[in-house]
C-alpha positions in Angstrom: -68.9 43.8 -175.2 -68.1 45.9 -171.9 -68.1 42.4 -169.6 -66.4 41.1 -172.4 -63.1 43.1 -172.4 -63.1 43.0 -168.5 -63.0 39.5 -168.8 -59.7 39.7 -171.3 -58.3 42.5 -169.1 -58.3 40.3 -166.3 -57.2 37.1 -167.9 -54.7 38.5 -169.8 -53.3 40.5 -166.4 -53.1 37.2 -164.5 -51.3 35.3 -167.4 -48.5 37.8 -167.2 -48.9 37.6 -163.4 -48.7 33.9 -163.3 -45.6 34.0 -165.7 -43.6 36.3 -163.1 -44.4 34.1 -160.3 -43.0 31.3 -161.6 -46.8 29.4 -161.6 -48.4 27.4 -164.4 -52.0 27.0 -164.6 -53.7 24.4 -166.0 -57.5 26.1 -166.1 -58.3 30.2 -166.2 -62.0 30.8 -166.4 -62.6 34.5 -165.9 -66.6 35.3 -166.0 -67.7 38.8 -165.4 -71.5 40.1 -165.3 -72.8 43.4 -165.6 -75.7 44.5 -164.5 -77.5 47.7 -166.4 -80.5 49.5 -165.8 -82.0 49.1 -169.5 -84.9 51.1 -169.2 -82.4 54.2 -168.8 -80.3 53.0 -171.7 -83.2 53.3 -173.7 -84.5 56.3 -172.6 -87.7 54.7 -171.8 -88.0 56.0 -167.9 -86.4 59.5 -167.9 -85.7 59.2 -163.8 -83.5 55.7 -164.4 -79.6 56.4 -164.4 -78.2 55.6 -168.1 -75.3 53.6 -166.1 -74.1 50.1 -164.7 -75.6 48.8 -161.9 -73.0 46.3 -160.8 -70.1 44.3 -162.2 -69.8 40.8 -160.8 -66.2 38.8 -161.8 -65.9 35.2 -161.0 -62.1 33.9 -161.6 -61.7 30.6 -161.8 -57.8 28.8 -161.6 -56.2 25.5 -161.4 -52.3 24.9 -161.1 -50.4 22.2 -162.5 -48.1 21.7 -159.7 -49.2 21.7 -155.6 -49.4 25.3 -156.0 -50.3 26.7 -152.2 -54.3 28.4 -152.5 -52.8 31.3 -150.9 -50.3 31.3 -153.7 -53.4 31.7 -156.4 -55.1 34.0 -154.3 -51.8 36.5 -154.5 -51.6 35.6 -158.1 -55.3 37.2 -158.7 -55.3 40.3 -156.2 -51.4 41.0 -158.1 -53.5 40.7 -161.3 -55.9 42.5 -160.3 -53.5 45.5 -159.3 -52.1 45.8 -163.0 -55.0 45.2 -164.7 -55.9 48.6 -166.3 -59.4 48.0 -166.9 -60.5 47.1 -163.8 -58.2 50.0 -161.9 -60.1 52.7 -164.5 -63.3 51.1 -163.2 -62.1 51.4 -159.5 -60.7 54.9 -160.0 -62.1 56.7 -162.9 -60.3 59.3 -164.8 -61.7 62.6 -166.1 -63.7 62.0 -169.7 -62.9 64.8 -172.0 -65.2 65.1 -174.7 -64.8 67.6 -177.9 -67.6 68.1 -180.1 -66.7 69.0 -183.8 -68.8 70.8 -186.0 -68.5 71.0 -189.8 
């Protein structure tokens, strides 16, 4: 579910991108993998971090017209800039957490 909405984030920042820069593309694969240390999600080793090791994104494009590579390349680091998701990875905010009891 997490590598999931990183991969919508991303896809859906470089279709707006791609609109404002006047490209069309033909093919958007976007392909993220997370790595996580399950044995500390489970609570099976109490010295293993409950955390992600790594996040991997592959992002795959084709244009329809002789769009320059250096074009798509500035298409995806511009995408990559207003994608929330991946700048709340990159620079996390403070998490406020308030417990309730009844």
């Amino acid at each position: 579910l997490f590598a999931t909405s990183i991969a919508a984030g991303l896809a859906t920042a470089i279709r707006m991108t791609e609109s404002a820069m006047s490209i069309e593309l033909t093919w958007l694969n976007v392909k993220v993998e997370v790595l996580v240390a399950e044995r500390g999600a489970l609570q099976m080793e109490p010295g293993v971090p409950v955390a992600f090791q790594s996040i991997d994104i592959d992002v795959l494009v084709s244009a329809a017209t002789k769009t320059q590579r250096d074009q798509l390349e500035l298409l995806i680091r511009k995408a990559e800039h207003c994608c929330a998701i991946l700048q709340t990875l990159c620079s996390p905010p403070q998490v406020v957490i308030t417990h309730i009891k009844t």
